[in-house]
PQR file of N, CA, C, O and H, with PARSE charges and radii, in Angstrom:
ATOM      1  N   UNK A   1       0.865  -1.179   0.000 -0.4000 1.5000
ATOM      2  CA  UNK A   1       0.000   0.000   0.000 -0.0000 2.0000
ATOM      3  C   UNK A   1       0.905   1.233   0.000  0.5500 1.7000
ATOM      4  O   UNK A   1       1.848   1.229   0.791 -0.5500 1.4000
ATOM      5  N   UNK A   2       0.726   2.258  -0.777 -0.4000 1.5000
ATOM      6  CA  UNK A   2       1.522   3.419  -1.313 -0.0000 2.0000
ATOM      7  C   UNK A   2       0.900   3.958   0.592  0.5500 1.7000
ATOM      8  O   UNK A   2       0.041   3.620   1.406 -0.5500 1.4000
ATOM      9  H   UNK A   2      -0.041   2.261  -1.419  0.4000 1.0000
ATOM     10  N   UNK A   3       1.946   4.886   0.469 -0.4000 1.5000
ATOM     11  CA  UNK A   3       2.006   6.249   1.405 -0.0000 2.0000
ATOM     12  C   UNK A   3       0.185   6.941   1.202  0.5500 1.7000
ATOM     13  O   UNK A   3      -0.860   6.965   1.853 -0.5500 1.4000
ATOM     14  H   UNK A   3       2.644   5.161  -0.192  0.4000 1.0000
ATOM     15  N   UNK A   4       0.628   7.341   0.082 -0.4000 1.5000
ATOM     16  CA  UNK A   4      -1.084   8.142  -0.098 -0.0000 2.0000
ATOM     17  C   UNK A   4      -2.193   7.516   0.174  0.5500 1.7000
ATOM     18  O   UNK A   4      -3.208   7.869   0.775 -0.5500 1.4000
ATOM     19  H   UNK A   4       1.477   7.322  -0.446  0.4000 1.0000
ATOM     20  N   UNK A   5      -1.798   6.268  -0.482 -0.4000 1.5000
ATOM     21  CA  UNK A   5      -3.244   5.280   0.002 -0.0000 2.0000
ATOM     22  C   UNK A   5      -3.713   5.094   1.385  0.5500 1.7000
ATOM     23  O   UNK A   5      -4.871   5.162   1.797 -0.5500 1.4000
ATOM     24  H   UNK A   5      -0.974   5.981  -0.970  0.4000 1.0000
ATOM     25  N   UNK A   6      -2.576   4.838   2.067 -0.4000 1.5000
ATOM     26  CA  UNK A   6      -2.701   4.876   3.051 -0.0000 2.0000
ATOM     27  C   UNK A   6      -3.358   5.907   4.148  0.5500 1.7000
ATOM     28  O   UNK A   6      -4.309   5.847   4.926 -0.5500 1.4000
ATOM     29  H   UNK A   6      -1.636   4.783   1.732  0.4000 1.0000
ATOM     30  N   UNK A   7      -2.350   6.894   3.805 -0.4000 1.5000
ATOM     31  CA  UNK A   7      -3.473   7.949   4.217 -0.0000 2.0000
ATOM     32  C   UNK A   7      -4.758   8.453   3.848  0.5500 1.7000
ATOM     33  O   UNK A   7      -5.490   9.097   4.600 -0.5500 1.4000
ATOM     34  H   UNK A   7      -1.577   6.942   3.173  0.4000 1.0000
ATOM     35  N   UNK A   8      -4.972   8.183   2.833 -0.4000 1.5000
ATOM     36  CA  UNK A   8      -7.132   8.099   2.491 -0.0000 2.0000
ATOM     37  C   UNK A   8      -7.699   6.908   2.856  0.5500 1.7000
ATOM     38  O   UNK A   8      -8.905   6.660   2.827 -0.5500 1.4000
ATOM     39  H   UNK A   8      -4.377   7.660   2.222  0.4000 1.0000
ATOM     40  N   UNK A   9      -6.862   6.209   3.184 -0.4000 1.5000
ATOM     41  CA  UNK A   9      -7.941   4.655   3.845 -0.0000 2.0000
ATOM     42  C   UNK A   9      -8.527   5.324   4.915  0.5500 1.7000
ATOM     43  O   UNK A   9      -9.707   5.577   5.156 -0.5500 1.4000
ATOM     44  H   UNK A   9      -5.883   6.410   3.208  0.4000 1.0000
ATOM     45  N   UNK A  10      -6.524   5.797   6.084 -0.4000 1.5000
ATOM     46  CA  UNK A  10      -6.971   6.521   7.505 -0.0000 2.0000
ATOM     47  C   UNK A  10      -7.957   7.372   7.695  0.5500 1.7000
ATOM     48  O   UNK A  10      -8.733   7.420   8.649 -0.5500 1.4000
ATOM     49  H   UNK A  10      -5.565   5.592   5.888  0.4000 1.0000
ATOM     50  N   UNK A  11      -7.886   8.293   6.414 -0.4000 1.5000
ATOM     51  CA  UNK A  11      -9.018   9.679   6.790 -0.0000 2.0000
ATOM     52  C   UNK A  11      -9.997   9.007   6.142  0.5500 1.7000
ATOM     53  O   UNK A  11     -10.694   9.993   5.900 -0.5500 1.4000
ATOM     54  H   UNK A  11      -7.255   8.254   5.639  0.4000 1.0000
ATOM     55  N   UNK A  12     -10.627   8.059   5.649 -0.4000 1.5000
ATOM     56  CA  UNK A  12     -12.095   8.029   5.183 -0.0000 2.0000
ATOM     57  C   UNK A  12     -12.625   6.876   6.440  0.5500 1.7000
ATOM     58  O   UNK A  12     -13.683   6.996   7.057 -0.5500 1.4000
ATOM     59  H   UNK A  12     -10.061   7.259   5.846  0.4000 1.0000
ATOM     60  N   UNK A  13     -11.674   5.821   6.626 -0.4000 1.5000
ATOM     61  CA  UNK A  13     -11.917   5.010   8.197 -0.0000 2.0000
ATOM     62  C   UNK A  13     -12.252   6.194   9.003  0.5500 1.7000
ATOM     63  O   UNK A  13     -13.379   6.081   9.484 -0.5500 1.4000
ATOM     64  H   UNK A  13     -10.814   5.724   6.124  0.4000 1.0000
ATOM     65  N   UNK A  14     -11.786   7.054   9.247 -0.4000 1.5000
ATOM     66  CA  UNK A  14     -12.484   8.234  10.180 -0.0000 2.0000
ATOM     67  C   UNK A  14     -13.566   8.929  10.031  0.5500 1.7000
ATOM     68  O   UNK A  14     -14.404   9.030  10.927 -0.5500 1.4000
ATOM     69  H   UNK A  14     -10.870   7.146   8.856  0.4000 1.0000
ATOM     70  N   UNK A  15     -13.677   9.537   8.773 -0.4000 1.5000
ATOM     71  CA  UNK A  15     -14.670  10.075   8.651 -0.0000 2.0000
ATOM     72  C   UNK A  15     -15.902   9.263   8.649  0.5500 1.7000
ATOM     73  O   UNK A  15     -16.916   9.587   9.268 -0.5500 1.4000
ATOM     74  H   UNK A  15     -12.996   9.454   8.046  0.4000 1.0000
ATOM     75  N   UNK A  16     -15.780   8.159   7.908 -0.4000 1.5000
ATOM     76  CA  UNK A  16     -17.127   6.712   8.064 -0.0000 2.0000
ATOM     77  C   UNK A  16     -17.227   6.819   9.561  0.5500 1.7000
ATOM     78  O   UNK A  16     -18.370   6.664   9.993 -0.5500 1.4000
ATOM     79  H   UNK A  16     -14.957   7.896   7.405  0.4000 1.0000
ATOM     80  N   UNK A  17     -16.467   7.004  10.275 -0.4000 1.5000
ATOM     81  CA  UNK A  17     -16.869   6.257  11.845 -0.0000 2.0000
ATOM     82  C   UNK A  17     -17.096   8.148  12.520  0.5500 1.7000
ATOM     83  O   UNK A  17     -17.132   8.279  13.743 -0.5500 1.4000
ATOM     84  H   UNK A  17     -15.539   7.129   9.924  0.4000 1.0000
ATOM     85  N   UNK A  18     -17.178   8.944  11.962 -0.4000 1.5000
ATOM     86  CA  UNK A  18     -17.953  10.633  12.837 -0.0000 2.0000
ATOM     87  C   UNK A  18     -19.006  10.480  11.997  0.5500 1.7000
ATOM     88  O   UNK A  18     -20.018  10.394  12.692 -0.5500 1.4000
ATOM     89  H   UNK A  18     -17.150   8.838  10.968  0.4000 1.0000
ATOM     90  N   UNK A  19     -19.290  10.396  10.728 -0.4000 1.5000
ATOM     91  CA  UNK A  19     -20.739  10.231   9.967 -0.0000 2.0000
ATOM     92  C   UNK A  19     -21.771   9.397  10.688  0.5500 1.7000
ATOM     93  O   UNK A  19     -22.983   9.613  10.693 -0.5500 1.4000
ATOM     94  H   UNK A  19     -18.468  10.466  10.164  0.4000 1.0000
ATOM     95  N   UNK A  20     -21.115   8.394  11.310 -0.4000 1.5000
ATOM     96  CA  UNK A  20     -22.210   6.920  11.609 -0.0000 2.0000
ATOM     97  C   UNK A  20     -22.414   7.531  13.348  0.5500 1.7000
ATOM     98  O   UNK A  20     -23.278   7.217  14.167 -0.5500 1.4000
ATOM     99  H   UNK A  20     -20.130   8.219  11.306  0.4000 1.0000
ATOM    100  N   UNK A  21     -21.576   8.229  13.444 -0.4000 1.5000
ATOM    101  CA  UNK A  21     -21.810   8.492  15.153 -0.0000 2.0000
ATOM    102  C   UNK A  21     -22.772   9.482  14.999  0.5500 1.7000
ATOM    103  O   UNK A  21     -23.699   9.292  15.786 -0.5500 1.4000
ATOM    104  H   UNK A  21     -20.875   8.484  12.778  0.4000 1.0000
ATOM    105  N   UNK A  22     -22.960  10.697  14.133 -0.4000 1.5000
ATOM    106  CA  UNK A  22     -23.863  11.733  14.237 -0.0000 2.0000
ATOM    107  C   UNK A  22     -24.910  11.707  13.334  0.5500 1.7000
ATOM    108  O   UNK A  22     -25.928  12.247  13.767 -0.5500 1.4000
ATOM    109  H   UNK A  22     -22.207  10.852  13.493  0.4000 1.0000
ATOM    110  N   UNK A  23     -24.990  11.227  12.155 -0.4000 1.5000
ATOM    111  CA  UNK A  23     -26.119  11.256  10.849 -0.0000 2.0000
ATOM    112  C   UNK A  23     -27.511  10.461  11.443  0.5500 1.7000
ATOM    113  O   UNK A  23     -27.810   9.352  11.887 -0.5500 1.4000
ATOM    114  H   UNK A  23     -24.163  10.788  11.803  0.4000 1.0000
ATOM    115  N   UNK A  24     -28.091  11.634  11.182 -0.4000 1.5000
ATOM    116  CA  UNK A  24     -29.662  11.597  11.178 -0.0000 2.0000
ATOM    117  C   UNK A  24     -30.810  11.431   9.990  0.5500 1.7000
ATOM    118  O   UNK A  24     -30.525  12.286   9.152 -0.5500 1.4000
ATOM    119  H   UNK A  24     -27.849  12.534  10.821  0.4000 1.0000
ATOM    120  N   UNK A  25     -31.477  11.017   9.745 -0.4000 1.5000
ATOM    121  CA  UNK A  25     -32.087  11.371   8.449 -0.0000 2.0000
ATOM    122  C   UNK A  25     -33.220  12.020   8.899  0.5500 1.7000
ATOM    123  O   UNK A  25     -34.023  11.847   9.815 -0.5500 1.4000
ATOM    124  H   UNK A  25     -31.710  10.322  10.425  0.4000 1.0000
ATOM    125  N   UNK A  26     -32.949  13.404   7.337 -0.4000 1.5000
ATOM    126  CA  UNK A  26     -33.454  14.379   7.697 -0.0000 2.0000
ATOM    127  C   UNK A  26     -35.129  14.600   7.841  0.5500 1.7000
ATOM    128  O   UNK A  26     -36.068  14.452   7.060 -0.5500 1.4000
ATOM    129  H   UNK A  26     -32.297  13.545   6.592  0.4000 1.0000
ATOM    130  N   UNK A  27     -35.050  14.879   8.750 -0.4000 1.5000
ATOM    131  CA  UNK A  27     -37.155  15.554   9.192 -0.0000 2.0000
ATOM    132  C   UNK A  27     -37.153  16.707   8.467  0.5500 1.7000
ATOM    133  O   UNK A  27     -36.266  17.353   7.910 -0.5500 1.4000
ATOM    134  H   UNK A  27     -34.287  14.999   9.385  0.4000 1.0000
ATOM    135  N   UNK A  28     -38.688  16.869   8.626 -0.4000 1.5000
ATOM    136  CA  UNK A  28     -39.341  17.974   8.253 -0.0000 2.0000
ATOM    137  C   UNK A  28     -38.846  19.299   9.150  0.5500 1.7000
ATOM    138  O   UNK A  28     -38.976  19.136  10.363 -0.5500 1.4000
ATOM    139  H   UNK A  28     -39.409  16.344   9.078  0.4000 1.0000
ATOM    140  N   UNK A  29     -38.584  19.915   8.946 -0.4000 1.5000
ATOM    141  CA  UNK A  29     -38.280  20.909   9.604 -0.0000 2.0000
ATOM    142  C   UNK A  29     -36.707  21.743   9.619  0.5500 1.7000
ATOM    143  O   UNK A  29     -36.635  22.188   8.474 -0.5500 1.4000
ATOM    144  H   UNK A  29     -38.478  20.046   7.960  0.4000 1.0000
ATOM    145  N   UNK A  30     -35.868  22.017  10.108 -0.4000 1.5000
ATOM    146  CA  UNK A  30     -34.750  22.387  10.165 -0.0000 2.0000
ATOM    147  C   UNK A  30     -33.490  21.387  10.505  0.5500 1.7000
ATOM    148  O   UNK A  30     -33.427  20.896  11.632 -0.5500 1.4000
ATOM    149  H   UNK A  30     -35.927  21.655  11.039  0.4000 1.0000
ATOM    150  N   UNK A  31     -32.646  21.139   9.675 -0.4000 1.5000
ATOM    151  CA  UNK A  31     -31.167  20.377   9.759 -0.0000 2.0000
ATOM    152  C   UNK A  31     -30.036  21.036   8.818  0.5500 1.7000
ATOM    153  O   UNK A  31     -30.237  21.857   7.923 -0.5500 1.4000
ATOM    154  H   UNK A  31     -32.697  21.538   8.760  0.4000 1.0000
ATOM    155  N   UNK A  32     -28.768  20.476   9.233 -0.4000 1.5000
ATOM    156  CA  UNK A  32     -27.799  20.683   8.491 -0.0000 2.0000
ATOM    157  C   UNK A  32     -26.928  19.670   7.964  0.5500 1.7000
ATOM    158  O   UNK A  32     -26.759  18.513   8.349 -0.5500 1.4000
ATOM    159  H   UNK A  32     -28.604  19.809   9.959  0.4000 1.0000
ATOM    160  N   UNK A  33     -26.524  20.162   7.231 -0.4000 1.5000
ATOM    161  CA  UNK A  33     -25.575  19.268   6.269 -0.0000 2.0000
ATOM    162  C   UNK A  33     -24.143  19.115   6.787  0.5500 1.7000
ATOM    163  O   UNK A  33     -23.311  19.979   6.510 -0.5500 1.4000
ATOM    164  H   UNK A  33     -26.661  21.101   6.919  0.4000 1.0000
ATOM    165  N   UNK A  34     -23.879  18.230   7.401 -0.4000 1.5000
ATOM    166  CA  UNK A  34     -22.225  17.937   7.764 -0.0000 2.0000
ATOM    167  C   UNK A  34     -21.361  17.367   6.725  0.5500 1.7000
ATOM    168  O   UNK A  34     -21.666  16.253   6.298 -0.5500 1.4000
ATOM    169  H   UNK A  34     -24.554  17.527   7.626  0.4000 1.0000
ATOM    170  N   UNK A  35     -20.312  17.971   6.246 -0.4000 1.5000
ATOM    171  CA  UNK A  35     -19.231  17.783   5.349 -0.0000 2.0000
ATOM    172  C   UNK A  35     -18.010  17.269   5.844  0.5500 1.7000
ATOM    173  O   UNK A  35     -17.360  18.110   6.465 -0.5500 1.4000
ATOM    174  H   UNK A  35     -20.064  18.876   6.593  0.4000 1.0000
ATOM    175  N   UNK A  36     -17.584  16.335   5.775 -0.4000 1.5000
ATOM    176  CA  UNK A  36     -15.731  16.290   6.157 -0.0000 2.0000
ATOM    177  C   UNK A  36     -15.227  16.473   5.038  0.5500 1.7000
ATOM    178  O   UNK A  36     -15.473  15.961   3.947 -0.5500 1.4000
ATOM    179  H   UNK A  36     -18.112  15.652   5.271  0.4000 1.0000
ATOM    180  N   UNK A  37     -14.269  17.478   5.461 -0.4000 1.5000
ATOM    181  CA  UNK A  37     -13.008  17.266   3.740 -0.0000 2.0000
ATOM    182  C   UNK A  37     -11.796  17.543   4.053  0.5500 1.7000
ATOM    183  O   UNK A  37     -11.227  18.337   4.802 -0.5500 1.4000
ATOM    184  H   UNK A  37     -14.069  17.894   6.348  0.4000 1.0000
ATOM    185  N   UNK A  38     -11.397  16.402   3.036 -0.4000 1.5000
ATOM    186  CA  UNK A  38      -9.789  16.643   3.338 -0.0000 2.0000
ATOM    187  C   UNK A  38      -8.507  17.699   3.369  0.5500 1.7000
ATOM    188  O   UNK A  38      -7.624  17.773   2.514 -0.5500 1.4000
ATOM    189  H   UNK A  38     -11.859  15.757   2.427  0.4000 1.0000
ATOM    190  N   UNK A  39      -8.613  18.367   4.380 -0.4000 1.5000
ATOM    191  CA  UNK A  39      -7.872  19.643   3.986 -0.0000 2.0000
ATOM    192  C   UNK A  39      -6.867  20.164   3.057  0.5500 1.7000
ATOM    193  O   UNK A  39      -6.837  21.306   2.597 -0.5500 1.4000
ATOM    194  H   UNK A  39      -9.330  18.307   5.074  0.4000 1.0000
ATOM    195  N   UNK A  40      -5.957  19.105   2.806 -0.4000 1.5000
ATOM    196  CA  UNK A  40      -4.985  18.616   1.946 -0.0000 2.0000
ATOM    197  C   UNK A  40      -5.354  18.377   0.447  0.5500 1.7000
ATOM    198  O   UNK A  40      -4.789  18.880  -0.525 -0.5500 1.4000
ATOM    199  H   UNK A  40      -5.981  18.178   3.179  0.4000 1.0000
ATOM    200  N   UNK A  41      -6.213  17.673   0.447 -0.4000 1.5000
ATOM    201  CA  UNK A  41      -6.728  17.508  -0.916 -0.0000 2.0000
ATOM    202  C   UNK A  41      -8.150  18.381  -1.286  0.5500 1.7000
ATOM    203  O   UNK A  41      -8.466  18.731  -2.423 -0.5500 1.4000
ATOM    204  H   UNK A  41      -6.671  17.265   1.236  0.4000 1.0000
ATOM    205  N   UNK A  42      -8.553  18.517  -0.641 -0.4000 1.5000
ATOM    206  CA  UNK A  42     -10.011  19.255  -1.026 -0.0000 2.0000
ATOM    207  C   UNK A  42     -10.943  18.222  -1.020  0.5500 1.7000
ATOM    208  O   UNK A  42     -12.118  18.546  -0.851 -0.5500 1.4000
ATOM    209  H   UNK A  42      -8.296  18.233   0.283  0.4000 1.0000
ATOM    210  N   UNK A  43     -10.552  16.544  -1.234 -0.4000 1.5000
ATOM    211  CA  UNK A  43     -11.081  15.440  -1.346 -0.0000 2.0000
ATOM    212  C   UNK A  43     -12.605  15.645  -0.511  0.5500 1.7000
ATOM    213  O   UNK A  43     -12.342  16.186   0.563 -0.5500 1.4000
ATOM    214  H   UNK A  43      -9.597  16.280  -1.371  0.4000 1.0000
ATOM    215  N   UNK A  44     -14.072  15.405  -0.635 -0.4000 1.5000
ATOM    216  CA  UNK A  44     -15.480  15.217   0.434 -0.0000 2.0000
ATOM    217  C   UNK A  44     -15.260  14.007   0.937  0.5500 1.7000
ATOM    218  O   UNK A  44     -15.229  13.115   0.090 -0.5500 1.4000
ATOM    219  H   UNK A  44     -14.285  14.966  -1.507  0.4000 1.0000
ATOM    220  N   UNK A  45     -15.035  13.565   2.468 -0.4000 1.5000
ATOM    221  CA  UNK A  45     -14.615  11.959   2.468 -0.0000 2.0000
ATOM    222  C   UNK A  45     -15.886  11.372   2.623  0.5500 1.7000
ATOM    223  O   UNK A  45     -16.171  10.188   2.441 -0.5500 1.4000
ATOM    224  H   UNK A  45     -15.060  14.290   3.156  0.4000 1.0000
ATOM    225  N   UNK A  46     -16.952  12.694   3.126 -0.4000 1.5000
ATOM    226  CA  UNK A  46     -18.583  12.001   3.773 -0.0000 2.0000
ATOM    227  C   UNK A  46     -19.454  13.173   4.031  0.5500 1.7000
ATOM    228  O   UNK A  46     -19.036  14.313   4.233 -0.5500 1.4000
ATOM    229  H   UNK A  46     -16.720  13.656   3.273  0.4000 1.0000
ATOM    230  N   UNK A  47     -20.779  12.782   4.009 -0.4000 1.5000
ATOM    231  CA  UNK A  47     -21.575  13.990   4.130 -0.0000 2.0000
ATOM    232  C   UNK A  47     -22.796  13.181   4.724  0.5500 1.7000
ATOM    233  O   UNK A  47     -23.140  12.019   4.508 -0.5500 1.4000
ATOM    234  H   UNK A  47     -21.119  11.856   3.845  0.4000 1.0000
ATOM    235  N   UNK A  48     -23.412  14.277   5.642 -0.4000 1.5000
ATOM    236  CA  UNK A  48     -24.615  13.524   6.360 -0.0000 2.0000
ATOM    237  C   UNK A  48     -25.219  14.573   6.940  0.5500 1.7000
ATOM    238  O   UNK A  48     -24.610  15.636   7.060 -0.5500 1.4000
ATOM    239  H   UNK A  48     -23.132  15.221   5.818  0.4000 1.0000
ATOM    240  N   UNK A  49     -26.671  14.402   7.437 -0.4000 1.5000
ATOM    241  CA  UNK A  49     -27.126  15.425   7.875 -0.0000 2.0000
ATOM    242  C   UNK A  49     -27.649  15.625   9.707  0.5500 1.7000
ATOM    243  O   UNK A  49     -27.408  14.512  10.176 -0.5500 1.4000
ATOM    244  H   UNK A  49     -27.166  13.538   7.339  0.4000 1.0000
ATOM    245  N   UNK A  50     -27.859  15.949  10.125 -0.4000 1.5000
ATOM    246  CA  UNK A  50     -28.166  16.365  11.361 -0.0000 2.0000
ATOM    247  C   UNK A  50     -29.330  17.261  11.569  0.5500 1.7000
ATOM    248  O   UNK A  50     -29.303  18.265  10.856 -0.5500 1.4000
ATOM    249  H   UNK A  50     -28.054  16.853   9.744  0.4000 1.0000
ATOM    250  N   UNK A  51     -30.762  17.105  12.695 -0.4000 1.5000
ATOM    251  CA  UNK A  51     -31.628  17.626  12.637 -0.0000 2.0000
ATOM    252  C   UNK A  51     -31.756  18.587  14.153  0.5500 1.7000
ATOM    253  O   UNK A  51     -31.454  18.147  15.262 -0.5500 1.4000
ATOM    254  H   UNK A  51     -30.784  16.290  13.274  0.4000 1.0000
ATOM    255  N   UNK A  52     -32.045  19.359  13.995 -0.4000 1.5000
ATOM    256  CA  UNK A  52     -32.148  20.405  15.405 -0.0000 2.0000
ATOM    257  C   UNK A  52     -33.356  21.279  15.350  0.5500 1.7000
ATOM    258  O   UNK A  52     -33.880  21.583  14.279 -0.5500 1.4000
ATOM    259  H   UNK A  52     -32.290  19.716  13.094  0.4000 1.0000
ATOM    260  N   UNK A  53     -33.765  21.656  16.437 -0.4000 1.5000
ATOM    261  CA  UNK A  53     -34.813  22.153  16.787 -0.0000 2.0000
ATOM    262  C   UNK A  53     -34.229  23.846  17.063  0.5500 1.7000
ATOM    263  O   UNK A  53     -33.110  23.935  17.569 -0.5500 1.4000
ATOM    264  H   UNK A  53     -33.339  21.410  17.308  0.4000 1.0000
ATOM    265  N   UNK A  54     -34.959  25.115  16.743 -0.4000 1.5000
ATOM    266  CA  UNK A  54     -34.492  26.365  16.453 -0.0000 2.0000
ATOM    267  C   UNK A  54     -34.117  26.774  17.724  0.5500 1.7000
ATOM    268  O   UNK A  54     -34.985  26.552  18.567 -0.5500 1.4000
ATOM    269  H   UNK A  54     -35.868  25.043  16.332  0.4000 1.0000
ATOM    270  N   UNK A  55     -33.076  27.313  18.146 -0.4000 1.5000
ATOM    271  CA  UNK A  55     -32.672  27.291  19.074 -0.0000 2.0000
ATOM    272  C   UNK A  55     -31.944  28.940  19.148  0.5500 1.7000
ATOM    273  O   UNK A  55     -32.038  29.547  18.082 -0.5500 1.4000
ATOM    274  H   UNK A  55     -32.370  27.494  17.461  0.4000 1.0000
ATOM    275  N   UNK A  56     -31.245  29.695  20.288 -0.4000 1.5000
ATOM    276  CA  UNK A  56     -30.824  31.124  20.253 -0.0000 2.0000
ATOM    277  C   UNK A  56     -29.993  31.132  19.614  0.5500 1.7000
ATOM    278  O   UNK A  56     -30.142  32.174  18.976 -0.5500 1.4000
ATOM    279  H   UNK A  56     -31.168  29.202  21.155  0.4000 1.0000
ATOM    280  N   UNK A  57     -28.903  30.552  19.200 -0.4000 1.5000
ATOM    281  CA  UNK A  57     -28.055  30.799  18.383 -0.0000 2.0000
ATOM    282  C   UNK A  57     -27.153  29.219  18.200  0.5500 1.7000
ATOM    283  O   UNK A  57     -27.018  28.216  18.900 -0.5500 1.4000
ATOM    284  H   UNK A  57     -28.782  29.705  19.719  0.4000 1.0000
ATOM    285  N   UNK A  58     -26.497  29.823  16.400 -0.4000 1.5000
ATOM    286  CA  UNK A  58     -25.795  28.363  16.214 -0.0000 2.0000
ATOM    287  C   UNK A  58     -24.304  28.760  16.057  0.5500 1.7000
ATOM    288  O   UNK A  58     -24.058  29.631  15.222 -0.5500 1.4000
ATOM    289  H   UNK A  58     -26.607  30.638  15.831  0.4000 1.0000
ATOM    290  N   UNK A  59     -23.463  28.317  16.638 -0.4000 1.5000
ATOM    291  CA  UNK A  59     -21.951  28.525  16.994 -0.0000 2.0000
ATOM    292  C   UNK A  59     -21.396  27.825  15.715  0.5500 1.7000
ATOM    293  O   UNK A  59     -21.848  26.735  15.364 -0.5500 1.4000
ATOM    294  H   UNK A  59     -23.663  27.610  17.317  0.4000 1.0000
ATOM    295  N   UNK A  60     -20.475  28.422  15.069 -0.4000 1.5000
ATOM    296  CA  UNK A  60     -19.580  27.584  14.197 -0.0000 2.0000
ATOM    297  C   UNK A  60     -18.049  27.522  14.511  0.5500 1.7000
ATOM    298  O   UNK A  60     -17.438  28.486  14.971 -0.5500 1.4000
ATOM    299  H   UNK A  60     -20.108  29.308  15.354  0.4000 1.0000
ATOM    300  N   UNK A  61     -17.586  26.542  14.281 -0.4000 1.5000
ATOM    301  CA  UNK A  61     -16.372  26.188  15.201 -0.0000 2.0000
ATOM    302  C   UNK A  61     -15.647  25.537  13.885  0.5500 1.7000
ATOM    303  O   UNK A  61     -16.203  24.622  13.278 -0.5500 1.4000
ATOM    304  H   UNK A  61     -18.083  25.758  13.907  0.4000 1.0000
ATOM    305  N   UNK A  62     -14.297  26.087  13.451 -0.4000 1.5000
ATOM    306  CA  UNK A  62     -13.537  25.983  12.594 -0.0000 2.0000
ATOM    307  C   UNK A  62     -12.334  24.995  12.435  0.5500 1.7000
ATOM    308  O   UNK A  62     -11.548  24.527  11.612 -0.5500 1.4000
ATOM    309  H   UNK A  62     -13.846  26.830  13.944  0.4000 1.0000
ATOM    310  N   UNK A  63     -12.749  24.977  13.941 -0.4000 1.5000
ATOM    311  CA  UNK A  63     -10.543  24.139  14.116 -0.0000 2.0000
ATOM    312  C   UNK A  63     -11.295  22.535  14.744  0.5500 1.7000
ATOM    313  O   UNK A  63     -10.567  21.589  15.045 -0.5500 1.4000
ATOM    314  H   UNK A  63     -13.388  25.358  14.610  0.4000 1.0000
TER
END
């Protein structure tokens, strides 16, 4: 297994296992769309959504 490969097995084994811990399927009402991407490549490793109820405010957190 090449170097690179290796490292997209690691980051998509990860991202499969934060998708399966948080993905909801989406209701009627208000959710968001969670993205992982590979910073390095720009690569989408997974996308899923999450449902929440309207709340005072939504924090976005970068790091």
């Amino acid at each position: 297994m090449t170097a690179d490969l290796e490292l997209l097995t690691a980051a998509q084994a990860k991202a499969d296992e934060v998708i399966a811990a948080i993905a909801e399927t989406p209701e009627p009402g208000r959710h968001l769309r969670v993205a992982i991407t590979d910073p390095e490549t720009g690569q989408r490793l997974a996308t899923c959504f999450v449902n929440y109820e309207t709340a005072r405010s939504l924090r976005l957190v970068t790091s």
